[in-house]
Structure formats: C-alpha cells, structure tokens
LOKOLNU-650290 format. One record per residue: x, y, z of N, C-alpha, C, CB in turn. Coordinates in steps of 0.2 Angstrom, whole numbers, plus 5000, padded with zeros to 4 digits. Glycine has a CB too. Layout:
// residues N
XYZXYZXYZXYZ...
***
This chain:
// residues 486
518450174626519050144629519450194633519450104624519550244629520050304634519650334640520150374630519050334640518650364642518650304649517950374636518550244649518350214653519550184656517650164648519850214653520450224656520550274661520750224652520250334660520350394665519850394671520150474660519550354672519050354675519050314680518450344671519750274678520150204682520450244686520750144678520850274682521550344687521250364692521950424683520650404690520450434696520150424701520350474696519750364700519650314706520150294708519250254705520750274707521450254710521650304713522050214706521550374710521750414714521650444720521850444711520950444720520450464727520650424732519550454725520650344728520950294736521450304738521150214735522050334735522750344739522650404744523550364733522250474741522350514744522050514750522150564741521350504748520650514755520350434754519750584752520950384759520650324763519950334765521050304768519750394770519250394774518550374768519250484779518750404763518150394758517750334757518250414752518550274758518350214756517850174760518950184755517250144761517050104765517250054763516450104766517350054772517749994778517449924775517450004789517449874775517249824773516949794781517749794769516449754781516149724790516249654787514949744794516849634790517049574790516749534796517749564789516049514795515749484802516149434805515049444802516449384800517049344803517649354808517349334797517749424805518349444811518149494816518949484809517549534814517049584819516349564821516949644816516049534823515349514824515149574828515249444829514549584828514049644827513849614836513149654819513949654842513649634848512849624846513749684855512349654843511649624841511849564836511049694836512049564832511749484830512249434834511849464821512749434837512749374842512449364847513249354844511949434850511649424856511249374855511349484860511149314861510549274860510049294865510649184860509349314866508949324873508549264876508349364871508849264881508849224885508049224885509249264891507749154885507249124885506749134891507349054884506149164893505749164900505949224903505949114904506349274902506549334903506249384900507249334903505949444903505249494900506049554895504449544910505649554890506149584885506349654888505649604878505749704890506149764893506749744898505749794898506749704904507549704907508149684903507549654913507849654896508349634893508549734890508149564887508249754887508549814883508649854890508049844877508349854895508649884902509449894904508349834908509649824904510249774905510649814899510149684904510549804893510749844887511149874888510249874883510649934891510749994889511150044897509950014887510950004901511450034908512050034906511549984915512550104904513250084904513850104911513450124897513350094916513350124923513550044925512750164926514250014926514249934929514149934936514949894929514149954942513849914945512949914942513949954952512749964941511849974939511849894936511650054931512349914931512149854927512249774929512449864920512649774933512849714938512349694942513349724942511749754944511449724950510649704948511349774956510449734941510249724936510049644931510549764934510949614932510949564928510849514936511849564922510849524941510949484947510049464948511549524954509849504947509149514949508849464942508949604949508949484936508749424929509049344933509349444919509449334935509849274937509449274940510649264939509049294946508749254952508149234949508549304959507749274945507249244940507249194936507149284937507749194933508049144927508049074932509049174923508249084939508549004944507648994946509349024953507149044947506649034949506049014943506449084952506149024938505649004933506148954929505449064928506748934932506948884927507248874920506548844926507348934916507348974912508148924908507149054915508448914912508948884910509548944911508748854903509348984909509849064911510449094915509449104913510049064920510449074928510949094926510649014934511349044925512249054922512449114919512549004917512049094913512149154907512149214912511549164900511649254916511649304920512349314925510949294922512249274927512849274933513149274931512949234938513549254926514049294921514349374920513849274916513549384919513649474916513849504925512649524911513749454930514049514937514549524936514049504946514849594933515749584935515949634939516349594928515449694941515449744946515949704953514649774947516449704955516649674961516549704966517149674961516249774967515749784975515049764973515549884977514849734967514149724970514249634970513549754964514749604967514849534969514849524977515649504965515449594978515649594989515249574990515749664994514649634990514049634993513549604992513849674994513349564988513049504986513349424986512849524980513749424990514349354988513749284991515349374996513149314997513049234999512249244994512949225009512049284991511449294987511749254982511149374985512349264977512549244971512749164973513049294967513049164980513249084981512449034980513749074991512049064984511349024984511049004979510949054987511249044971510849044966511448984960510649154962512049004962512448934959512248874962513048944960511748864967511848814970511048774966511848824979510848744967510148704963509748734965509948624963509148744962508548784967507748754962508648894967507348724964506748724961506248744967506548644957505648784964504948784968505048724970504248794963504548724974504448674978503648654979504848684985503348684974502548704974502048724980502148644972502648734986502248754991501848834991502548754996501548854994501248904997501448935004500748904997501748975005502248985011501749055015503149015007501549035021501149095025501949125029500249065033501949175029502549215033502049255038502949275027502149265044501849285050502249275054501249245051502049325061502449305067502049275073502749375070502349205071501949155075502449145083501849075070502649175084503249195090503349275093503949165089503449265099503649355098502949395101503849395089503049465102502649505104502049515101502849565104501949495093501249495088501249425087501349545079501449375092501249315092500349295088501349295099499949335090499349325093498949365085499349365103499149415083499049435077499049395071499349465076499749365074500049325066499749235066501249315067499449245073499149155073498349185068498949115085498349225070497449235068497449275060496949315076498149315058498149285048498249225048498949325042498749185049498949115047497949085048499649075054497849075051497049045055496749065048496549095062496549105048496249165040496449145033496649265040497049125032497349095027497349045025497849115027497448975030497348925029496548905029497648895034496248935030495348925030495248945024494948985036495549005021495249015012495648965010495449085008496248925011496548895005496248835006497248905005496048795012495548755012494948735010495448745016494648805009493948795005494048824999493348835009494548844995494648844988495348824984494548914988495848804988496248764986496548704992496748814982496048654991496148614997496648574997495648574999497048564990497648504990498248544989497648444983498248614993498748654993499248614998498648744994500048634996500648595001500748685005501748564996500748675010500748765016501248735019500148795023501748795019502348785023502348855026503048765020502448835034502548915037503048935040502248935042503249015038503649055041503549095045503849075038503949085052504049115058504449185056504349075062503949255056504749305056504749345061504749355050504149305067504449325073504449425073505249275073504049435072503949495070504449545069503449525073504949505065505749575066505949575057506749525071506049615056506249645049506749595045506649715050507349565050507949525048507649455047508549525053507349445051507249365050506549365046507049315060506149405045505849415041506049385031505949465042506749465030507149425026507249345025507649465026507449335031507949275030507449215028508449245037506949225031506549175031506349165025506049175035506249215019505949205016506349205009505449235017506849225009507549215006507649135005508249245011507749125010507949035012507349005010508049005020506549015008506148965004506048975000505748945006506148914995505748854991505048854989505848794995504748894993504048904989503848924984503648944992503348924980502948944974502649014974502448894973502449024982502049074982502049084989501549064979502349174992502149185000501849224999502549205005501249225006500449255007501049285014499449175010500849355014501049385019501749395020500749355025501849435025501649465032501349515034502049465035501049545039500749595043501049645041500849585050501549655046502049715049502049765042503049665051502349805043502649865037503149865036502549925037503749855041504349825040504449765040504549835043504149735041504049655039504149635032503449635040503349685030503349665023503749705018502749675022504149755020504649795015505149725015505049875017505449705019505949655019505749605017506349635025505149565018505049485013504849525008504449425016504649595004504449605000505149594995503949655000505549624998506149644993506649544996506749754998506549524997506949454999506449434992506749415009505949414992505449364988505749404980504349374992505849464978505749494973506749474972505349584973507149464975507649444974508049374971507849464979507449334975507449254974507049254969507149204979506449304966506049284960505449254963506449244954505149244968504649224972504049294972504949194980503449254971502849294967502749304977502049234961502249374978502249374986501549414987502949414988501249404990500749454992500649455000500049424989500749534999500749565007500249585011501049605008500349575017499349595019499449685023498949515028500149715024500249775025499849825021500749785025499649855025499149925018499849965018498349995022500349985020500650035021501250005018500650065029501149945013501949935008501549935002502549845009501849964997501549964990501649894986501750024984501149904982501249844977501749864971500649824975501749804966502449804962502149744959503349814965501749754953501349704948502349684944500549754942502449714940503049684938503449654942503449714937503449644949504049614950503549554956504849684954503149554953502549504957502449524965502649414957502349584968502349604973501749624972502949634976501149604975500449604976500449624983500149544976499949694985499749704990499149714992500049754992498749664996498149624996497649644999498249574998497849715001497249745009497449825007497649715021496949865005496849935001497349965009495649965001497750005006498050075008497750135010498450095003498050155016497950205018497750255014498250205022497950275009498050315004497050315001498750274998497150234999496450214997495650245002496450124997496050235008495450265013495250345014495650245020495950355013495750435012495450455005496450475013495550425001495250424993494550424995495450364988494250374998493750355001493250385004493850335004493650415010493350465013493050505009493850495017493450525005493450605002492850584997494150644998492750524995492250514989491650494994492450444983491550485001490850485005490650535006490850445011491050595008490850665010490650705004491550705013490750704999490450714991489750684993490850674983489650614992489150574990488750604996489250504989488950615002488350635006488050735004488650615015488350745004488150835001488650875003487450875003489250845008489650895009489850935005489950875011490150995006490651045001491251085005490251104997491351095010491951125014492151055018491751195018492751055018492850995022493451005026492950935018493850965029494450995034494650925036494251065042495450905036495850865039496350875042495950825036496350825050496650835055497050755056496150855061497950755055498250685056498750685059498450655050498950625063499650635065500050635062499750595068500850675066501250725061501850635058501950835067501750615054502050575055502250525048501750545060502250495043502550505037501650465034503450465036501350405039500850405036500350455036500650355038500250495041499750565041499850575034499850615046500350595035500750655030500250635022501950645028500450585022500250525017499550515014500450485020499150535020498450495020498150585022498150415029498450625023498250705023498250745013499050735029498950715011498850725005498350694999499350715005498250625001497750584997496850614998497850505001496950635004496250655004496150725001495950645011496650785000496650854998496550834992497350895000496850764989496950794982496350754978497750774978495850694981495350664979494850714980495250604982494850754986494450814988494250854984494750844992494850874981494950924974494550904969495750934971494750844967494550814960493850794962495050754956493650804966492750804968492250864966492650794977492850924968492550964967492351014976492150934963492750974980492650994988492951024989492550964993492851084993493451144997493951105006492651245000494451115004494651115007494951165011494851085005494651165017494751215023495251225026494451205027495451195026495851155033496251105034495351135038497051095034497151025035497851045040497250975027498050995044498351005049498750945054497951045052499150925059499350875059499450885068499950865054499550835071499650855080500050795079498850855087500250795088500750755090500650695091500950765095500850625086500650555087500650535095501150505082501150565098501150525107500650565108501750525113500350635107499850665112500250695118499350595116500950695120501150755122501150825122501550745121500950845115500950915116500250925110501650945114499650885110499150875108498850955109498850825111498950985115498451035115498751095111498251055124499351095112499751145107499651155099500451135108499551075098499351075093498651115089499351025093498351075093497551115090497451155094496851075091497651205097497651295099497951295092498351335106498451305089498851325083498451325075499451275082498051225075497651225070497051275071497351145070496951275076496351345076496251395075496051355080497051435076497251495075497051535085496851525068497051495086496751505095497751545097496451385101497651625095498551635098498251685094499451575096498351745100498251825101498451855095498551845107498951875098499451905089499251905083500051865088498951845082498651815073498051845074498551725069497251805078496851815078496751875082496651775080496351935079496051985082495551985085495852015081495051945083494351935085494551875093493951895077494751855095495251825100495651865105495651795096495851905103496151955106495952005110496251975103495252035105494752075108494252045114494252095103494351975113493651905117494051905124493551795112494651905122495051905128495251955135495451905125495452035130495252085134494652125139495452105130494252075135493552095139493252035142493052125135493451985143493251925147493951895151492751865142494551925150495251915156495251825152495051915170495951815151496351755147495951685150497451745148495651665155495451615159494851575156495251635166494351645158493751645156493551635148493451695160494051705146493951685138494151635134494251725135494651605136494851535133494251475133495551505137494151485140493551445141492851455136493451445148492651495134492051565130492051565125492251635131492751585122492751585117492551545111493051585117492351555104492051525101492551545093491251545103492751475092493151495086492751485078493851445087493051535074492451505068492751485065491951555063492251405062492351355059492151355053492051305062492451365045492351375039492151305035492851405037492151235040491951185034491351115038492851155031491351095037490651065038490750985041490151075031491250975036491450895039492450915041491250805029492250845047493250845050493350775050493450885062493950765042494150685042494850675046494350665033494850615053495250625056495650545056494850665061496050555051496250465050496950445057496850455041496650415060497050385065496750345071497450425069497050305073496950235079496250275083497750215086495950225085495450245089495450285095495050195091495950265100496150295107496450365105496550245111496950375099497050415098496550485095497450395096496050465091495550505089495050525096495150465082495150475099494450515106494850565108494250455114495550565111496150605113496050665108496950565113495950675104496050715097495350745097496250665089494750715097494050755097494150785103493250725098494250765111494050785117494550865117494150725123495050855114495450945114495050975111496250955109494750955106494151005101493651025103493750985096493250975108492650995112493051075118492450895119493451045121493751085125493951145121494251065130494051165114494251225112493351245108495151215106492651225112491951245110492051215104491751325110492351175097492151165092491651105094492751155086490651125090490151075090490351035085489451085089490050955087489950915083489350885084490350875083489350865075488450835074488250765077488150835064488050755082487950685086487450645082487650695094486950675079486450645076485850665079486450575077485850715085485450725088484950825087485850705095484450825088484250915085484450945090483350945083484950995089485351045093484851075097485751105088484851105104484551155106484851215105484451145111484551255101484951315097484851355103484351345089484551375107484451435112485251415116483751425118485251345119485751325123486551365120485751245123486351315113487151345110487251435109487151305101486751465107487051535108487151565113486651565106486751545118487051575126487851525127486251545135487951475124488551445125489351485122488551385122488851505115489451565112489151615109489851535106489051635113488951725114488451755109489551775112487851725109487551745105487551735096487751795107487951685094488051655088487751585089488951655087487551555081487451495082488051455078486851465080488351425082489151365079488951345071489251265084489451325070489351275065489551195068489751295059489051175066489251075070489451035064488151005074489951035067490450995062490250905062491151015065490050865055490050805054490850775056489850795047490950715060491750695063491750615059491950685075492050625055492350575050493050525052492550615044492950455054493550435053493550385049493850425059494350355050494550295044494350225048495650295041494950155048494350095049494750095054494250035044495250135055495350125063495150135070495750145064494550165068493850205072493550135073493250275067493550105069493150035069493249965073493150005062493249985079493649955085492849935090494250015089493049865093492249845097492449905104492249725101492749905105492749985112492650035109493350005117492450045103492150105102491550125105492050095096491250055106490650055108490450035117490250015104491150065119491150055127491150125131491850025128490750145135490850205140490750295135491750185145491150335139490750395134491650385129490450495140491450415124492050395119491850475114491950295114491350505115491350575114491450545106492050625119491050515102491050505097490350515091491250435099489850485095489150485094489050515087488750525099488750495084488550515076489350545071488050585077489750485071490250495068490050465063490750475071490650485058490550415051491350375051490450475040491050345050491750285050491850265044491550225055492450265041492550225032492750145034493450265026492550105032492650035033492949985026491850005037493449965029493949935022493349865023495149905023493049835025492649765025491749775023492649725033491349815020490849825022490249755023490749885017490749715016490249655015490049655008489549665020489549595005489249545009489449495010488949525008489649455018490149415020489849355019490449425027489849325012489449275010489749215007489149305006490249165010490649135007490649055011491349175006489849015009490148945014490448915016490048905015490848885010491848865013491948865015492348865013492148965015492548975020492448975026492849025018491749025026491348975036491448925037490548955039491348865034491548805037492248785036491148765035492748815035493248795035493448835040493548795029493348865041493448925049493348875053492749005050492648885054492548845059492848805060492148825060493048765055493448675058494048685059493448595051494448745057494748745063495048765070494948735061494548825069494248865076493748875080494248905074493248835077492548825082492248895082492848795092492548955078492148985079492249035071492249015086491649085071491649135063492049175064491049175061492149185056492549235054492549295058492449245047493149335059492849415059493049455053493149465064492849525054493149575049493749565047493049635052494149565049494849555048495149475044495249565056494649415047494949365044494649375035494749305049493949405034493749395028494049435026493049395026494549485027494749545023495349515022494849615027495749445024496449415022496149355019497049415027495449345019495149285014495149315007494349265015494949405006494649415001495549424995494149475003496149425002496549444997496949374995496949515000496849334999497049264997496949234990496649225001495949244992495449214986495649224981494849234984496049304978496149334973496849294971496249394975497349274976497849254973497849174970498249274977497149164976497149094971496949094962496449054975496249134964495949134957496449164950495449184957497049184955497449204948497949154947498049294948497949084951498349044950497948994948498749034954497348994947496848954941497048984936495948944941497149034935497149074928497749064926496949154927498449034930499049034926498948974925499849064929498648934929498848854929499148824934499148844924499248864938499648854944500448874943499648784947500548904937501148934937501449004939501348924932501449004947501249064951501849124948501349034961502349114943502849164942502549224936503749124940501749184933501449224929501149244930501349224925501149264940500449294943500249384940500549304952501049414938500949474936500549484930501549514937500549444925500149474920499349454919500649454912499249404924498549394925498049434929498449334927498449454937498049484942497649544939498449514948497949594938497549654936496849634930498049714932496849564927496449544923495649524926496749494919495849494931495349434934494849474937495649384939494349454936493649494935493549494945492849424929493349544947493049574955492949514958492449634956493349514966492849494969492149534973493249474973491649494973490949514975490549484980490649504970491049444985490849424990491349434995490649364989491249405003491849445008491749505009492649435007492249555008492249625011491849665004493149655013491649655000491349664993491749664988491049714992491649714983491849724976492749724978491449794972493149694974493549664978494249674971493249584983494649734968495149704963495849704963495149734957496249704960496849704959497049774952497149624957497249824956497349854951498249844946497149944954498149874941498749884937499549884938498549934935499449924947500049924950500149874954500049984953499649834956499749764960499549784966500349734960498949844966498749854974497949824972498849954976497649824979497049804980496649854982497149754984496249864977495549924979494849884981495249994972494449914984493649894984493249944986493449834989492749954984492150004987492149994995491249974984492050054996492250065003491450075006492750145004491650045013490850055016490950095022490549975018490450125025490250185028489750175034489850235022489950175041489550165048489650235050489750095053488750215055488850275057488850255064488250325055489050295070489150265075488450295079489950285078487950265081487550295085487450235091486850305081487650265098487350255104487850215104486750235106487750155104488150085104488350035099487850045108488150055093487950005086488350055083487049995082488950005078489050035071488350015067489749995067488150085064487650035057487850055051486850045057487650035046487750055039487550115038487550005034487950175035487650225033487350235026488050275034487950205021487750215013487850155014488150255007
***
C-alpha cells in the first residue's frame, strides 16, 4: 500500500514538471488526420493522386489538380467538382479561366471519332488524302463508327481549338508537328485519348497520346541495324544542322555503338543549301592548315587544279544521309565534286579510278538514306543516286481486302504507301478499342498489350511509351526501280 502511494507522487510529479513527456491525446473528433478523411476520388489513376499529395509547390499543385478535373469531366468519374475545387493557385485560375469555365459546364463523349486534318489551307491536299486513309480503315474495320471532322486548317492555334472544343471519344491525327504538339497537348487537357500521325511528336501512353507512324529516331535505329546486317563496320553520318538532324544524327551514333559499328564520321550542313559547299569542305577536312597531306597536293599541282585532283581519304564504308530527297541529291553531288566514290552496284574500273586519284584506289562508299529518299522522282532523270539503300517505314505485306475495297469505294482508286501506313496506325487504335470495349479513355493500359500488326506496312506495335515501331524494310535503288534489298 505505501509502496503503491509513492509511486502516485511521482507520476504526479513528472506531469507538473515535464508536460512534454505526457502523450498528447488524438482526439479525431476535434483533429481529424488529413489520411483518414481523404476519400479517392473514383476513376482517377492512384499515382496522380499521391502526385497531387505530395506537390507542396501551389501553383504545381493547382495545375495538377486542373488536369485530374479534365479527366474526372471526361470519364465521368463524378469528380470534376471535387478537383476544381483544389485550383486555388489564382495565376493559374487567370490563366486557365476559359479551360476551367468549359469543364464547369456539362460535357459527355459523344462516341464519336474525330479525324483532325487540314482539310483547307496550303496542306489542303495532304490532309484530304489522311482523312481518305482513315475513313477507308474505319469502314472496313469499324464500319458503324459516328466520324466527325476537324479542319485545323494546317495552323497550330486552330489546331488547339478545334480539338479543345470536341466532344469526341477519340482523335486520329493530325499531320503537321506543330499541329500535332497543340491537339496533342489540347486532347490531354480535355482528357481525350489522341493518336497522331506526326513522326517528329512523341508519344505519352499515360496521358493516352499515341504516336502512330515510327519516328525519325526509329529510322535512324534502323538504318544502323541494316548496315550491321549487311557486313558493314565503319560507318559515317551526314544531316541537316537543324534540331531533327541533330536528333536522327544522335540515334543512329548510339544504335551504331550498341551494334558494335565504328563510327567514323558524323557531321551536319546547311538545311537551305546556301552554304552546302562549305560545309562538306570542312566535313572532309578539305582546308590547308589542318590537312597536310592536302597541302602538299596543293603546292605541287597550284589550288585550281588540286582541288579538283585531289583525293580525300575516306575511313568508313557506308554514308547514312537522313533528309528529303532533293536535298540528299544536292548533298551527294558536293561529294562527287569533292572525288568521294560511291558504290552504284556496278564493277569499278580500277585502272580508271587510279589515274583519277593519283595512283591510289578510293574507297566506294555504300550511300544510305532514310524514307525520305523514297519519292516516285527518285526515279526521274540523272539523280546521281544509283545503288543506294533506302530505309523504308512501309515495306509490306499490303495485304488487307477491306481496306482495298473500302479505298476504292471511295476513291476509285488503291491505296499508296502512305495511305496503308495511316491504315496500319488507325487499325491499331481500333483493335485496342475492341479490347477496352469501346471505352476509348482505357486506351493506355491496353495498346502496348495488343499483339503486332502483320499485315499493311508489316510487323506493326505499340511500344510501352505509346510510340509505334515496325521492322523496317530496305530498297535498293537500281536504274529506275526501287527493289527490295533484305
């Protein structure tokens, strides 16, 4: 009993001195814990929720919560509100005042499928012949689709707007690269699922932004995996100086590498062709001062004749040259004129070439380009091309009767290259909307699932990131005929 009196005191005494010791009591009644009253918002993917969480940056987190709100009003989720709530950032309300008025207002899909194309304007004529291409797959594989079209009149703004302002379930396209950055970022604001037919906009499987036609990036990957397969090992690229070169210069160095191929050589000239020749003097090392061996050629044959004479040495075997067709003839013909050979397909006359350069035999360089080489005037007049390899995003097998006959019915005439290459990326988006059920806002977790296309331009997927790869096909350019190389 004494024992269990002293023992009272100095628990009473510890409390007066050192409160801090006492635990606080959590009266949930007067403090509620922000986790257990949070409720998660129903149809909304858990990460942006702990995203949202966790931004203690308010605009961040305002633009964040605005972006769940467009989703929440597009899948119906019931949410809307609740989100538009959490915008309390007042520069990002400013600057979103007619985005957040539109989403307070009623909005349902409208089950359409929306083509976005510039059916007016300077790419009039482009944008009639995807639209053509699109309605022809959706007729021969989803024939009781509702299509509504957007005009974006090939401009960046009306672009957005156009596709901001619809109601569709699902937009196929546009073209353009700036085109498609603005309906891509318009469609991902409203929560609209989107596939674009630009190579040169990435995809964005999370935010259902599907990019439906292989990237330049992909070609140069390409490239670099044909030049392996054929027995190359030293190789060399030449691009315009310009953000996609830059781009499709880097892609190929670094698939190059992981092949196991030497890279020689990589270098960039002037997209207009203004100062094209300056360029490839420089790529060559063609400039006195650096080159000795140049220097000496010179002194004893006078700058005229030696420039003309000269014979520069070439260390790699193949030259990947990614850019437009007219611009790559412009681009060989400076090379011809600075003596570098290329392998035409034809058996060198070896005597010729050494009396050509002094007693040496060249090295003949294999001339590689991307699918922009793959042009019908390719095979017009001299084009200084002959025994080129060409990477081709369509190789085949263009095997699909519907869609012929849906072509035809409504163009009297067949597909081309280009229209089965926006069949093949269509198809895909159809087949992933059998797989949701037609509930086009759960395109992102099915595409990267759905087994290859294997007809149209060939093996045909949706990778992980929401971009589109296929086996690349390979022409060789002889005389007048693209033909198949591999």
């Amino acid at each position: 009993m004494i024992r269990l009196v002293i023992l009272l005191l100095v628990v009473s005494c510890v409390d007066r001195r050192s409160p801090t010791l006492t635990p606080k009591r959590n009266n949930a009644s007067q403090q509620p814990s922000s986790q257990a009253s949070y409720e998660a918002p129903k149809g909304v993917p858990v990460d942006d929720l702990v995203a949202q969480q966790a931004i203690s940056d308010e605009p961040k987190s305002s633009l964040l919560a605005l972006r769940l709100a467009a989703i929440a009003s597009h899948t119906n989720s019931g949410k809307k509100d609740y989100w538009l709530a959490k915008v309390l950032d007042p520069s990002v309300r400013q600057a979103n005042q007619i985005t957040i008025s539109k989403l307070r207002q009623s909005y349902e899909p409208n089950g359409a499928i929306a083509i976005a194309a510039p059916l007016s304007g300077v790419h009039q004529r482009s944008g009639e012949a995807f639209a053509l291409a699109v309605r022809a797959t959706l007729l021969a594989h989803l024939p009781k689709a509702q299509i509504e079209l957007l005009d974006t009149q090939g401009a960046e703004q009306v672009a957005y707007d156009k596709v901001r302002k619809s109601n569709a379930s699902l937009i196929l396209g546009p073209l353009g690269m700036r085109e498609s950055l603005a309906a891509a970022r318009a469609a991902s604001e409203a929560g609209i699922p989107i596939g674009i037919f630009s190579p040169h906009t990435a995809g964005n499987a999370k935010g259902n932004v599907f990019q439906l036609v292989p990237s330049p990036r992909w070609e140069s990957s390409a490239a670099a995996k044909a030049a392996k397969s054929l027995g190359y090992r030293s190789v060399a690229v030449l691009a315009p100086r310009n953000e996609l070169g830059r781009d499709q210069v880097s892609a190929f160095i670094e698939s190059a590498k992981m092949l196991g191929l030497t890279v020689k050589k990589a270098g960039f000239y002037d997209p207009s062709g203004m100062d094209l020749q300056s360029d490839i003097r420089r790529w060559l090392n063609l400039t006195p001062s650096t080159n000795p061996r140049l220097s000496r050629h010179l002194r004893r044959y006078g700058r005229k004749k030696g420039m003309k004479t000269y014979s520069p040495k070439i260390e790699f075997d193949l030259l990947y040259v990614p850019d437009e067709l007219n611009n790559a003839i412009l681009t060989v013909a400076h090379l011809r004129y600075f003596n570098i050979e290329f392998d035409d397909g034809i058996a060198p006359d070896t005597s010729t070439l050494q009396k050509k350069h002094g007693g040496r035999v060249p090295t003949r360089v294999q001339l590689m380009g991307n699918s922009g080489w793959h042009k019908p005037n390719a095979t017009a007049g001299n084009h200084g091309l002959d025994g080129s390899l060409v990477v081709t995003r369509c190789p085949g097998p263009k095997t699909d009767a519907r869609f012929i006959a849906a072509y035809a019915k409504l163009s009297n005439s067949q597909p081309s290259s280009f229209a089965w290459e926006i069949r093949d990326g269509v198809l895909l988006m159809i087949n992933g909307l059998k797989k949701t059920k037609g509930v086009a806002n759960k395109l992102r977790h099915v595409m990267f699932r759905l087994p290859p296309l294997k007809s149209g331009c060939g093996t045909t997927e949706i990778s992980s990131k929401g971009e589109a790869s296929r086996k690349a096909g390979l022409l060789s350019l002889i005389g007048e005929f693209f033909e198949e190389s591999l």
